[in-house]
N, CA, C and O atoms as a DFTB+ gen file, in Angstrom:
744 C
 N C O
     1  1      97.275     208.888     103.055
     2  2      95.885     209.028     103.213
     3  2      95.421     210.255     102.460
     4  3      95.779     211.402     102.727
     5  1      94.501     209.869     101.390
     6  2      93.999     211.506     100.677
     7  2      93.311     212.283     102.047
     8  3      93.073     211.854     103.176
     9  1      93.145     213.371     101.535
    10  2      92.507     214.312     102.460
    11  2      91.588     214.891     101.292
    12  3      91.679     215.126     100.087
    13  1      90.311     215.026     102.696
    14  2      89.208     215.484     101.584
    15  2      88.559     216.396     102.472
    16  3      88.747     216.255     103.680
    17  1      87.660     217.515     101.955
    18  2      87.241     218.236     103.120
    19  2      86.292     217.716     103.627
    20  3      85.578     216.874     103.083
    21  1      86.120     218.319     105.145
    22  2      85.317     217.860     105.822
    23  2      83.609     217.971     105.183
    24  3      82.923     217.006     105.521
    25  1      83.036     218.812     104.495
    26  2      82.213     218.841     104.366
    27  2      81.940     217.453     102.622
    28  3      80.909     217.586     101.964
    29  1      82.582     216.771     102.372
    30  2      82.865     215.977     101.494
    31  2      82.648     214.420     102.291
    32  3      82.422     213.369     101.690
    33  1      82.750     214.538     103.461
    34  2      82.847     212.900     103.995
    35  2      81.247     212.682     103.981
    36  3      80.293     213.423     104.216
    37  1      81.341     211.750     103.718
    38  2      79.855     210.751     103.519
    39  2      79.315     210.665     105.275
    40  3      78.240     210.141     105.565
    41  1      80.118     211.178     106.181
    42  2      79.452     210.463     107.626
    43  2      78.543     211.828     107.642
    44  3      77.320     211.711     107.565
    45  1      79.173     213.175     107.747
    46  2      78.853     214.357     107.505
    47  2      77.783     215.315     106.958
    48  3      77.438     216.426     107.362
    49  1      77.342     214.547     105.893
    50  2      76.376     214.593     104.707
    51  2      74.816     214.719     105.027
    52  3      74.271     213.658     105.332
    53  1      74.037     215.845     105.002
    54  2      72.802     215.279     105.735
    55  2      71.555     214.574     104.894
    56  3      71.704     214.495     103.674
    57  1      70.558     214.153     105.375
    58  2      69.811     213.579     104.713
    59  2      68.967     214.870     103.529
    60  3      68.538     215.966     103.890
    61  1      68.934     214.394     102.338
    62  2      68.139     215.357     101.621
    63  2      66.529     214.627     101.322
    64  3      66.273     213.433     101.167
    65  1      65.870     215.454     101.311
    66  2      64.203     215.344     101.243
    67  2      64.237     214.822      99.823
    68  3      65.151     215.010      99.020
    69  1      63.141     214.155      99.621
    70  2      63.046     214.078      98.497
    71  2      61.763     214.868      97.963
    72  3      60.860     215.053      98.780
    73  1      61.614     215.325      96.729
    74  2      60.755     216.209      96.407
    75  2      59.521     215.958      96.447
    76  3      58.682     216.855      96.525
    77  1      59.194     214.552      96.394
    78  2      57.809     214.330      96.293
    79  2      57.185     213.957      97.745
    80  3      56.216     213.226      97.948
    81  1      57.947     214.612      98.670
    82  2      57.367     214.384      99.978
    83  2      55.914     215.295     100.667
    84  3      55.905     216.524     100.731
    85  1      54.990     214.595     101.044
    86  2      53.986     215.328     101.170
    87  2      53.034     214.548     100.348
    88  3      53.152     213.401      99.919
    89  1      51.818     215.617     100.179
    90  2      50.672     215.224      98.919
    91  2      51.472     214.964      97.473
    92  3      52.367     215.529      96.845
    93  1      50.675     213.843      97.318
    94  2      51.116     213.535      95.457
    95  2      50.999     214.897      95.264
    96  3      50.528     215.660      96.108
    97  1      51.655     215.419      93.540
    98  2      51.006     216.615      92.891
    99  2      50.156     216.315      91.542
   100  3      50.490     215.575      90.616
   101  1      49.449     216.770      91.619
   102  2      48.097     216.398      90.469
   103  2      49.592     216.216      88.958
   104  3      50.773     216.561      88.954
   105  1      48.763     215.565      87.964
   106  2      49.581     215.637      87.269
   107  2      48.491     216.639      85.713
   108  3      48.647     216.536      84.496
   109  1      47.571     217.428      86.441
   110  2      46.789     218.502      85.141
   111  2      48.010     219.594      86.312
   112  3      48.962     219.405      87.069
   113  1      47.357     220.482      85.908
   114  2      48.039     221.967      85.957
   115  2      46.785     222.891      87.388
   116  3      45.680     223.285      87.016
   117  1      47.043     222.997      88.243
   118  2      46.104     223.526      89.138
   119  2      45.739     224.827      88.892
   120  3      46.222     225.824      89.430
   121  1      44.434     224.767      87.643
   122  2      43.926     226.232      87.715
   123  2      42.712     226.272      88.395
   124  3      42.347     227.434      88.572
   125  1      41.889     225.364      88.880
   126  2      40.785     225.331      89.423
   127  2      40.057     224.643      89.078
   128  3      40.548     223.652      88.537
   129  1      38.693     224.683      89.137
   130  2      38.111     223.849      88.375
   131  2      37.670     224.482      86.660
   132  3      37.473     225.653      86.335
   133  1      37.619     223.281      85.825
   134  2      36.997     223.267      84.144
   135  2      35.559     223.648      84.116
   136  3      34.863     223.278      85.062
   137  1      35.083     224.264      83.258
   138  2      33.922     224.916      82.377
   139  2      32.989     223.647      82.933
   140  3      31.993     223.629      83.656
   141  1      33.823     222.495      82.212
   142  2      32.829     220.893      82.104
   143  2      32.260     220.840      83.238
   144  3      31.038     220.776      83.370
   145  1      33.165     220.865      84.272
   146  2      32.817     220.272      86.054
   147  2      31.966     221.271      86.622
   148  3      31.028     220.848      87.298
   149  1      32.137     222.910      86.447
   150  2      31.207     223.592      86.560
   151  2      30.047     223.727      86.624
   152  3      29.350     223.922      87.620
   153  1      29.641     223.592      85.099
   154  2      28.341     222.892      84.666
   155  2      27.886     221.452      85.255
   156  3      26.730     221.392      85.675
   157  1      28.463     220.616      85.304
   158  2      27.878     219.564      85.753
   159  2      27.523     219.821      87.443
   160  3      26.483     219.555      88.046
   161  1      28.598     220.342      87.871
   162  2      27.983     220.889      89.023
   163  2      26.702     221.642      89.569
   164  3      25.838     221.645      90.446
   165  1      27.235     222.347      88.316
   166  2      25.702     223.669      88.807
   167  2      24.103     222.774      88.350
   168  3      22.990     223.045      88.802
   169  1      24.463     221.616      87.282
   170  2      23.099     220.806      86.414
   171  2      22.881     220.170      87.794
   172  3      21.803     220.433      88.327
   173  1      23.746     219.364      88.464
   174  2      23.325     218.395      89.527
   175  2      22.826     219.195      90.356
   176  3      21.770     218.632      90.643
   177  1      22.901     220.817      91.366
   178  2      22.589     221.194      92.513
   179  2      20.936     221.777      91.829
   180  3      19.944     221.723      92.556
   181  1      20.847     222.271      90.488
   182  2      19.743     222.465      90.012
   183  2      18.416     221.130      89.933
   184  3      17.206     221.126      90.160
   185  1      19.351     220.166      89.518
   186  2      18.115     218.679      89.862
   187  2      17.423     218.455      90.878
   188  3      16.235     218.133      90.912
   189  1      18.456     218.688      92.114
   190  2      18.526     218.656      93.248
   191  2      16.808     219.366      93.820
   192  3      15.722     218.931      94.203
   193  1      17.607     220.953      93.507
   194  2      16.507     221.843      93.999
   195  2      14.936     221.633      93.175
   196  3      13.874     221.818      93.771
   197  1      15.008     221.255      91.847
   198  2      13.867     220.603      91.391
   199  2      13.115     219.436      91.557
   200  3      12.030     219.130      91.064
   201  1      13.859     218.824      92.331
   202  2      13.687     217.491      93.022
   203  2      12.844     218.021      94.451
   204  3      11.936     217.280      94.828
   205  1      13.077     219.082      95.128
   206  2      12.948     219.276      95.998
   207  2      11.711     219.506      96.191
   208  3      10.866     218.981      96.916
   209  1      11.695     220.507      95.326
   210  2      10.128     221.249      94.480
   211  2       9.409     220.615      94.629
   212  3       8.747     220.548      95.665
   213  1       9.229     219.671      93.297
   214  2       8.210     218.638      93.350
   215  2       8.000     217.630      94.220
   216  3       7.106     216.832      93.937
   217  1       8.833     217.427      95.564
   218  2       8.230     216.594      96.575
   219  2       7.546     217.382      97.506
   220  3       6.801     216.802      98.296
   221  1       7.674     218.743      97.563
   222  2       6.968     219.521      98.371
   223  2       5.544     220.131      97.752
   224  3       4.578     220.439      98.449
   225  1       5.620     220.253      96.151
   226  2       4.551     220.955      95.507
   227  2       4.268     219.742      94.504
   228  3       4.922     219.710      93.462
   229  1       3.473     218.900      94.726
   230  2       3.139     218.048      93.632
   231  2       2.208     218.812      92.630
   232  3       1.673     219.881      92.924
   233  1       2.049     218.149      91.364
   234  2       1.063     218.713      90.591
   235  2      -0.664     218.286      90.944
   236  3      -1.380     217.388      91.388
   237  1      -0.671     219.167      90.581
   238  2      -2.614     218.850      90.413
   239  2      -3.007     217.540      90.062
   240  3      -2.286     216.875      89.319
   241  1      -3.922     217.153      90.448
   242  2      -4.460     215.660      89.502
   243  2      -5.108     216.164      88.114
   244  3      -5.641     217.272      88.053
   245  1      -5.067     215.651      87.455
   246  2      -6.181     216.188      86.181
   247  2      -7.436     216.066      86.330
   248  3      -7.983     215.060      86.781
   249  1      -8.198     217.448      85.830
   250  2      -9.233     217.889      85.932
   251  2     -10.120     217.416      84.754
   252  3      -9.693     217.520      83.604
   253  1     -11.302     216.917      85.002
   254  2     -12.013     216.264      84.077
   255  2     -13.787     216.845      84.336
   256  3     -14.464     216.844      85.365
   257  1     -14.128     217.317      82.888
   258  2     -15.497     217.311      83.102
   259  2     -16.373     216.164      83.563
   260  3     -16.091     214.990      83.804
   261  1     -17.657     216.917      83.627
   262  2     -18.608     215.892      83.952
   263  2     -18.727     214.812      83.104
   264  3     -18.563     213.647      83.465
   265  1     -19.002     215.157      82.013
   266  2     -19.452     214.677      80.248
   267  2     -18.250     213.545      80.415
   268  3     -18.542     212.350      80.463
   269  1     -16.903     213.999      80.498
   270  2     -15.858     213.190      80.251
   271  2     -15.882     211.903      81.565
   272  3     -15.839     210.720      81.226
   273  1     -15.959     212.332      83.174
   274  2     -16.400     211.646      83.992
   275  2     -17.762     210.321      83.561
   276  3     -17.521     209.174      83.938
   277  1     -18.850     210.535      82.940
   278  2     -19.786     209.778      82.630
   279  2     -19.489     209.113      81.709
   280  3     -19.885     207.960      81.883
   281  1     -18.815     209.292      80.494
   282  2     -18.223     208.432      79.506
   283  2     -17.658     207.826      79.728
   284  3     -17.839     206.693      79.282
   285  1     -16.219     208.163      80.827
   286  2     -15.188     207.207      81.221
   287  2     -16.202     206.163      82.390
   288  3     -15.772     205.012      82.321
   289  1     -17.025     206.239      83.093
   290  2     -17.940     205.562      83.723
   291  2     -18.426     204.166      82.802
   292  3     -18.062     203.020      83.065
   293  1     -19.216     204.506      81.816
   294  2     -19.847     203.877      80.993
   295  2     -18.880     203.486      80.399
   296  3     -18.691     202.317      80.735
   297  1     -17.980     203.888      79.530
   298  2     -16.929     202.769      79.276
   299  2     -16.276     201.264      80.262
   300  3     -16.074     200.098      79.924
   301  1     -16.075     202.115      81.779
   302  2     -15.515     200.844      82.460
   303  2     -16.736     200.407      83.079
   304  3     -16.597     199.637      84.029
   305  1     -17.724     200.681      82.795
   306  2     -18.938     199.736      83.636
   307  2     -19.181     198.562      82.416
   308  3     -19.456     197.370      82.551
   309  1     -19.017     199.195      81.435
   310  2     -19.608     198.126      80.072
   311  2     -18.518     197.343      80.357
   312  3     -18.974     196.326      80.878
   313  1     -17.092     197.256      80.284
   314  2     -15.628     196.287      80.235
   315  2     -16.307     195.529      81.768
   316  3     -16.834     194.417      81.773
   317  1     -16.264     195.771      82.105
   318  2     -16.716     194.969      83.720
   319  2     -17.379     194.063      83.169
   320  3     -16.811     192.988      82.973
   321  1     -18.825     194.244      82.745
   322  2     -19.392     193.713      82.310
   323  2     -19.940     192.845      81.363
   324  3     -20.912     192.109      81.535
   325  1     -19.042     193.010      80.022
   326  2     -18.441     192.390      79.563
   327  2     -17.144     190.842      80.262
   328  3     -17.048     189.661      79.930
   329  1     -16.579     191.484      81.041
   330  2     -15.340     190.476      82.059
   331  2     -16.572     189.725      82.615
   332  3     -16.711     188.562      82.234
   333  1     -17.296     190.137      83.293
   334  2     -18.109     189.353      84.538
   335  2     -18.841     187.994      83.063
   336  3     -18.975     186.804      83.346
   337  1     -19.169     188.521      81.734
   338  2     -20.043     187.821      81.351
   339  2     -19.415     186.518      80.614
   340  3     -20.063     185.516      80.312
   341  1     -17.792     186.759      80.343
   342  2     -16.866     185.971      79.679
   343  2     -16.508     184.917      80.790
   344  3     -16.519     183.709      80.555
   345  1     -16.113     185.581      82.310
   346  2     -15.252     185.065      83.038
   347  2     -16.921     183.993      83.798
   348  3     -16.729     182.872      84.270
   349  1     -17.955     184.437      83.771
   350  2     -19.128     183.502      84.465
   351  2     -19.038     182.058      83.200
   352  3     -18.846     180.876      83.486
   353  1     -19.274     182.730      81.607
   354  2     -19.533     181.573      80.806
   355  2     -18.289     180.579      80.870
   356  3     -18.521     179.372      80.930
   357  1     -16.826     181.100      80.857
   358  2     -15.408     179.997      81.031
   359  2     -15.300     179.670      82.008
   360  3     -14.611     178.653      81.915
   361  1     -15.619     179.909      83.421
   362  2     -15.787     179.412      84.840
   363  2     -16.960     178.158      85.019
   364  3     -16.980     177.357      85.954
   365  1     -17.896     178.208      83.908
   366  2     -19.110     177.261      84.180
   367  2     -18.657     176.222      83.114
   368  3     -18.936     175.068      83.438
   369  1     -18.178     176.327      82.210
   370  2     -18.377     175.021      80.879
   371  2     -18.001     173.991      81.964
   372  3     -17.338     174.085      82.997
   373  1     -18.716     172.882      81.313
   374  2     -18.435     171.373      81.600
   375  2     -17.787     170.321      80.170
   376  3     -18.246     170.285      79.029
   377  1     -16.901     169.744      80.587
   378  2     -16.238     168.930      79.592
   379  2     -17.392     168.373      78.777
   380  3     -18.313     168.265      79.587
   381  1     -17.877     167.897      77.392
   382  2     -18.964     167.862      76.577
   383  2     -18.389     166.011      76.105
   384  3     -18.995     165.305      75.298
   385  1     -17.214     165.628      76.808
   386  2     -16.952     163.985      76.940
   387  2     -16.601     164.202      78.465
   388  3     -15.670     164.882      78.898
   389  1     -17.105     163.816      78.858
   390  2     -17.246     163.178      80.305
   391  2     -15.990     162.212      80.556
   392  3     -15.802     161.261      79.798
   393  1     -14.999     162.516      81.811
   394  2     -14.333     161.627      81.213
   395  2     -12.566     161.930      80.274
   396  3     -11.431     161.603      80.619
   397  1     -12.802     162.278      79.690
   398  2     -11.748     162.981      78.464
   399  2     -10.703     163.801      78.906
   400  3     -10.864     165.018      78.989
   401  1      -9.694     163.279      79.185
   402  2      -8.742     163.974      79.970
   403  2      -8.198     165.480      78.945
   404  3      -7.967     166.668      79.172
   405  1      -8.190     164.940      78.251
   406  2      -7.904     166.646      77.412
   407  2      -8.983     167.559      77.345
   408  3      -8.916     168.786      77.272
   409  1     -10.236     166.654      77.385
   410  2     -11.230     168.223      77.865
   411  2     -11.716     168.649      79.031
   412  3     -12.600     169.449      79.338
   413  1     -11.004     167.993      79.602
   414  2     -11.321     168.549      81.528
   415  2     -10.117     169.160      81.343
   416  3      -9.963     169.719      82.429
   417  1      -9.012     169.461      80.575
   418  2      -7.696     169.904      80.665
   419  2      -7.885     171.601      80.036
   420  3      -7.205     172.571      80.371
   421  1      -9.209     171.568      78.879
   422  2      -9.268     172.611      78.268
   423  2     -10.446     173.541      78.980
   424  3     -10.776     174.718      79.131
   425  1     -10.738     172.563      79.219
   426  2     -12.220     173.694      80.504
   427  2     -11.535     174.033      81.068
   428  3     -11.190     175.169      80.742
   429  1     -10.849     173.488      82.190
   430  2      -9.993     174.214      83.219
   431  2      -9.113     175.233      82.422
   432  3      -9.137     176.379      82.872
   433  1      -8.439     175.042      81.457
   434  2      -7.801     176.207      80.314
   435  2      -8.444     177.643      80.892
   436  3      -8.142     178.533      81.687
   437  1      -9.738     177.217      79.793
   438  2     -10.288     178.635      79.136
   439  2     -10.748     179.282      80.647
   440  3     -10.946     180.494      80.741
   441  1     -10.893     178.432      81.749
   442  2     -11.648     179.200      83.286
   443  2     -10.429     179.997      83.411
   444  3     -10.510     181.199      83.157
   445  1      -9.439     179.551      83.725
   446  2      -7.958     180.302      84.335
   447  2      -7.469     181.357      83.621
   448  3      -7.080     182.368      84.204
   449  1      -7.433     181.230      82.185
   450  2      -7.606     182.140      81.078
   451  2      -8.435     183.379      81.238
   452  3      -8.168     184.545      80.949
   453  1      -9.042     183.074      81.539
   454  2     -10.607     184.228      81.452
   455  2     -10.374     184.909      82.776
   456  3     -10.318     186.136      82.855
   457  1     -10.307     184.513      83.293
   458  2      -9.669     185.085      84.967
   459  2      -8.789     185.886      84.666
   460  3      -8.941     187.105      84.579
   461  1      -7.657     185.195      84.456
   462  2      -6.726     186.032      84.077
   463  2      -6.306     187.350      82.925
   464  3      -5.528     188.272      82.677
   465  1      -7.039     186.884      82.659
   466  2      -7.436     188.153      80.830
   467  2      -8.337     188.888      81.801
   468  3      -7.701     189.843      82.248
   469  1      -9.539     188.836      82.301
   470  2     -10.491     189.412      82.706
   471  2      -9.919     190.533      83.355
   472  3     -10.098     191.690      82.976
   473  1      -9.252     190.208      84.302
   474  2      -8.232     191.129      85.490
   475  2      -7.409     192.105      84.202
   476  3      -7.404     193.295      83.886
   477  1      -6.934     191.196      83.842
   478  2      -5.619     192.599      83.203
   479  2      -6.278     193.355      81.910
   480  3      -5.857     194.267      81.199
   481  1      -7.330     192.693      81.905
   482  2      -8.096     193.575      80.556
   483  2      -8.963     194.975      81.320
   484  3      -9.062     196.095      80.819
   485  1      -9.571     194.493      82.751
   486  2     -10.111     195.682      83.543
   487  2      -9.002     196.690      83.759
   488  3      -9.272     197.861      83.490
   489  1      -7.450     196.317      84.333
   490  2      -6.394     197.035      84.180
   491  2      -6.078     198.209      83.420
   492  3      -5.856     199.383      83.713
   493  1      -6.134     197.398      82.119
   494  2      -5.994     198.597      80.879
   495  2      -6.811     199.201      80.476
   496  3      -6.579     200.263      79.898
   497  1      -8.262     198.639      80.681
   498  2      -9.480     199.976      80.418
   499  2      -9.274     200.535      81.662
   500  3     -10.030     201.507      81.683
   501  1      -8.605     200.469      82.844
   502  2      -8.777     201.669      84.037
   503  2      -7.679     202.545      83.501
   504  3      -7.909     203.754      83.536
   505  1      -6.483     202.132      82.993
   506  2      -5.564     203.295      82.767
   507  2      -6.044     203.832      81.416
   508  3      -5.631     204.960      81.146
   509  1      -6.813     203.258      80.546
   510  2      -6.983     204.268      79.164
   511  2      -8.060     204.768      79.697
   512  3      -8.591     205.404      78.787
   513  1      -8.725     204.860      80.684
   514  2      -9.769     205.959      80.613
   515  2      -9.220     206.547      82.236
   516  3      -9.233     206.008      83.343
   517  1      -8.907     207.451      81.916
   518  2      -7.971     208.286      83.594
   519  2      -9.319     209.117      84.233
   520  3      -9.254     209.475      85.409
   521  1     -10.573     209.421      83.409
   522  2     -11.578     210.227      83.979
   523  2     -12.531     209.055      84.452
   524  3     -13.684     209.361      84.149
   525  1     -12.489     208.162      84.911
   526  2     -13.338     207.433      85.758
   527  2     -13.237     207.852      86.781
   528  3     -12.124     208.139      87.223
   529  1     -14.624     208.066      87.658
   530  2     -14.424     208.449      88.681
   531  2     -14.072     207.380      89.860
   532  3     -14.126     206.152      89.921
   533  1     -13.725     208.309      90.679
   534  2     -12.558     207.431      91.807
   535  2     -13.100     206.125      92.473
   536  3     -12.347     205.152      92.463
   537  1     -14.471     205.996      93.116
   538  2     -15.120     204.930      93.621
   539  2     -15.143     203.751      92.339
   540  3     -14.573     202.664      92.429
   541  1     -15.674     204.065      91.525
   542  2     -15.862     203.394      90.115
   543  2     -13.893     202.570      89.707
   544  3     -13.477     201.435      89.477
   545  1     -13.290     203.881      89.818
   546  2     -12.572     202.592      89.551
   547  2     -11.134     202.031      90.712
   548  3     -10.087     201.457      90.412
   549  1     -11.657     202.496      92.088
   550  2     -11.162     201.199      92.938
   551  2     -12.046     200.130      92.763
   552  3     -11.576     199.022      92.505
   553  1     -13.331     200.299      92.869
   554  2     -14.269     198.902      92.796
   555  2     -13.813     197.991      91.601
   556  3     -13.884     196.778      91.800
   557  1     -13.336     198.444      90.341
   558  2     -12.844     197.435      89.158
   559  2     -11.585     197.459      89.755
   560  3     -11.190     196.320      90.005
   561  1     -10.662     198.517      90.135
   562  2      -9.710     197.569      90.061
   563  2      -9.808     196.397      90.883
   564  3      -9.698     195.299      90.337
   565  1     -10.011     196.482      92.188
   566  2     -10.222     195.362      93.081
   567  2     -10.612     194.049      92.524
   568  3     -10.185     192.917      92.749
   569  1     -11.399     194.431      91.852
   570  2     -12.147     193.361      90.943
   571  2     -11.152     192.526      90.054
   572  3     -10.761     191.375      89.861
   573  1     -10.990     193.804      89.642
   574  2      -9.379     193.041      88.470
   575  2      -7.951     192.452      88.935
   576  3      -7.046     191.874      88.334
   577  1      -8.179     192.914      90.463
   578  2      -7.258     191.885      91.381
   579  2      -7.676     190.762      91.724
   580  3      -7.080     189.733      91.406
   581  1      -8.645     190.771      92.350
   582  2      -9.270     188.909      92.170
   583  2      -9.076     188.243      91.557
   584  3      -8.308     187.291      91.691
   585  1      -9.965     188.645      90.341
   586  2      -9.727     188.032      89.050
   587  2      -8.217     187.427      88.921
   588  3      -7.931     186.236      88.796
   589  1      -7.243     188.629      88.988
   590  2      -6.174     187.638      89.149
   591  2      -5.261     186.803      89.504
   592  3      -4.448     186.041      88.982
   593  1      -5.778     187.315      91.061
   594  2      -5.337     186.405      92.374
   595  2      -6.071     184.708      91.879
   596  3      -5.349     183.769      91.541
   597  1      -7.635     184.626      91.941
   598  2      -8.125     183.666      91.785
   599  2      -7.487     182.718      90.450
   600  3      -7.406     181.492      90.519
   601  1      -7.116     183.405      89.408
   602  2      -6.386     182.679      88.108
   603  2      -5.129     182.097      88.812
   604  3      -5.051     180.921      89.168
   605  1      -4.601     182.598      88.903
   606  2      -3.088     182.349      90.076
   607  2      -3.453     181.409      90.773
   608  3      -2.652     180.487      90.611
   609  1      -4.318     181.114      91.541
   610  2      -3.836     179.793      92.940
   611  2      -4.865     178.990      92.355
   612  3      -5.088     177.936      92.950
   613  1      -5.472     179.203      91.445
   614  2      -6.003     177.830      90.431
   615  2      -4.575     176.927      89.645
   616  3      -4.138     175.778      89.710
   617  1      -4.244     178.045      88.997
   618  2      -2.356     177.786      88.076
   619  2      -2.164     177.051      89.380
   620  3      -2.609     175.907      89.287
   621  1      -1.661     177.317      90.542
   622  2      -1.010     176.815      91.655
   623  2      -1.769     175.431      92.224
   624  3      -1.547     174.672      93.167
   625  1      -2.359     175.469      91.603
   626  2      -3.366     173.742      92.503
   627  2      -4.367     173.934      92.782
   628  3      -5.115     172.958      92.729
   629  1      -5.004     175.352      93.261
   630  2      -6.057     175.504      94.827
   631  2      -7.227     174.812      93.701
   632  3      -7.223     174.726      92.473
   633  1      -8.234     174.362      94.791
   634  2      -9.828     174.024      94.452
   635  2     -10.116     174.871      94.461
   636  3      -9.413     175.781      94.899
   637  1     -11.540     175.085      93.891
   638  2     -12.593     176.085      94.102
   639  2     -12.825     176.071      95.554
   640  3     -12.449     177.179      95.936
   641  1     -13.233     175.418      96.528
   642  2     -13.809     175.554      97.625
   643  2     -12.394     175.373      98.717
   644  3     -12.628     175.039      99.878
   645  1     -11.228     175.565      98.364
   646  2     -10.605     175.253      99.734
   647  2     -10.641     176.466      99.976
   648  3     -11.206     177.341      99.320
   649  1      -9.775     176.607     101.346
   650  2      -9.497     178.043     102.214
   651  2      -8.873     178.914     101.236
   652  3      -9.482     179.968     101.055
   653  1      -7.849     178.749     100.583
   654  2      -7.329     179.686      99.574
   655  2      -8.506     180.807      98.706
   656  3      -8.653     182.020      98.858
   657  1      -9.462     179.532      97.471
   658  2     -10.138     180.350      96.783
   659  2     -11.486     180.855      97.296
   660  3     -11.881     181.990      97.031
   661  1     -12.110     180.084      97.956
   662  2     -13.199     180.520      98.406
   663  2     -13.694     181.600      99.254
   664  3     -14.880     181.924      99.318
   665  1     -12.714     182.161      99.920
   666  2     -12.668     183.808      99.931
   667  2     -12.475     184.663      99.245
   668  3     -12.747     185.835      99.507
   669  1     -11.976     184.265      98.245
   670  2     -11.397     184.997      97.082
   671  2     -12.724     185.007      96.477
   672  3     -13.278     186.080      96.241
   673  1     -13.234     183.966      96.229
   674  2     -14.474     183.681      95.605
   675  2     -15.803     184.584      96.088
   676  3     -16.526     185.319      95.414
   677  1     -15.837     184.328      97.177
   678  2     -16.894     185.655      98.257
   679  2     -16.549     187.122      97.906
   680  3     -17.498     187.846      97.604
   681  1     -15.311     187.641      97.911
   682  2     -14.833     188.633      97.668
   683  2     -15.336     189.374      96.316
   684  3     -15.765     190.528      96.290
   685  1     -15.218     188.559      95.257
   686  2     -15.752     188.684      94.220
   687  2     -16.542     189.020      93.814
   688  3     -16.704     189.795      92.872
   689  1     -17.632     188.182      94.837
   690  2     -18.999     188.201      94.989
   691  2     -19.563     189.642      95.650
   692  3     -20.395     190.193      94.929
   693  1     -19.326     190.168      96.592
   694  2     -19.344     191.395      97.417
   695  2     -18.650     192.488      96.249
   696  3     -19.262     193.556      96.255
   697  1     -17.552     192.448      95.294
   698  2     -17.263     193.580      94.348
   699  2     -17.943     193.935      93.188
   700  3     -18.083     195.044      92.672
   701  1     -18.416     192.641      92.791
   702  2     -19.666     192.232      91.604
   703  2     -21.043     193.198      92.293
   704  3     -21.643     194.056      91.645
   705  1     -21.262     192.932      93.312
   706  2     -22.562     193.481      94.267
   707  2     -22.158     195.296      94.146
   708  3     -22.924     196.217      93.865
   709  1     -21.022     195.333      94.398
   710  2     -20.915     196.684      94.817
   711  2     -20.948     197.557      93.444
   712  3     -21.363     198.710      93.330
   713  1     -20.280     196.522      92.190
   714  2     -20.109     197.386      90.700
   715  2     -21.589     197.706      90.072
   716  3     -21.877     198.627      89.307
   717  1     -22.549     196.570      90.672
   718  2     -23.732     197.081      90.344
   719  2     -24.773     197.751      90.409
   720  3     -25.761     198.025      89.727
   721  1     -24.053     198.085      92.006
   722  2     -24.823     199.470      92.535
   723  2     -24.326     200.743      91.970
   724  3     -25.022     201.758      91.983
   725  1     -22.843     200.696      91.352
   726  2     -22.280     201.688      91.172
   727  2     -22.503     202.006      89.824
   728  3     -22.411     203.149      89.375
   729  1     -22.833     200.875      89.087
   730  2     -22.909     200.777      87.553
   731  2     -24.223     201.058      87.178
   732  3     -24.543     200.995      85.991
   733  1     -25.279     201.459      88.330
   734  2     -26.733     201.457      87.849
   735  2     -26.599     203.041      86.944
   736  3     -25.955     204.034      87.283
   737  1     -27.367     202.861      85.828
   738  2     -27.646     204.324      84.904
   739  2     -28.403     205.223      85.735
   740  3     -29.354     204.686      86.304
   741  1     -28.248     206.340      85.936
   742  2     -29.199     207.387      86.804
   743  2     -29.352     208.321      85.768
   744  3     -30.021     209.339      85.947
């Protein structure tokens, strides 16, 4: 029987750890954090606090003279008015063949059309002129929502007189009333 020392027998032997026991180890070099991450750090907590800012301190609205107030007036009172005079004449035509399925197809066209242009054309004269004053232009926009609500559930089927448009239709009627009190020259 060989003889081997005791500290040589395999029963004897204790378990050895293995090195990677514990946390993985990064495989960069642990000096801390990089220049890069720094900065991005310090850019994000700076957004942050500027973010903060401006939900607590909004800016001013812009300040507009009088002169500039009355121009931007008269600009969107004339576009109104203009809309009201396009969207009354394409809302009224009558087919000129009675009858004629393609021109009851094109009346109805140019009405839904005009509605719809009317609205988004009041739209963009409210945002190119920002010095309208405030009553002046909720009353168009409102207006210029009709307009395109009413184009819409025409597209969709509605009659003139069912429950759908004919409030819509009144509505109209009451913003038209109100632009012309607002639109009178003083």
């Amino acid at each position: 029987m060989p003889e081997t020392p005791p500290t040589d027998s395999p029963s004897a032997a204790k378990p050895v750890k293995p090195k990677t026991a514990g946390f993985p180890k990064s495989s960069t070099p642990s000096q801390g954090l990089s220049v890069p991450t720094i900065a991005a750090l310090g850019l994000a907590v700076l957004g942050i606090v500027l973010a903060i800012f401006g939900w607590f301190h909004p800016s001013t609205s812009q300040k507009f003279s009088d002169d500039q107030r009355q121009e931007a007036k008269g600009k969107i009172c004339d576009s109104q008015s203009v809309v009201r005079q396009g969207t009354q004449f394409n809302t009224n035509l009558q087919n000129p063949v009675p009858g004629d399925l393609a021109g009851d197809l094109a009346v109805g066209t140019n009405a839904r059309l005009s509605l719809f242009a009317g609205g988004a054309f009041l739209h963009q004269r409210l945002e190119a002129n920002p010095a309208t004053p405030d009553d002046v232009a909720k009353a168009v926009g409102d207006m210029a929502d009709t307009l395109e609500a009413l184009s819409i559930n025409y597209l969709a089927g509605h009659s003139p007189d069912d429950s759908v448009q004919q409030p819509l239709r009144d509505q109209l009627r009451g913003q038209i009333d109100v632009l012309d009190n607002l639109c009178q020259p003083q």
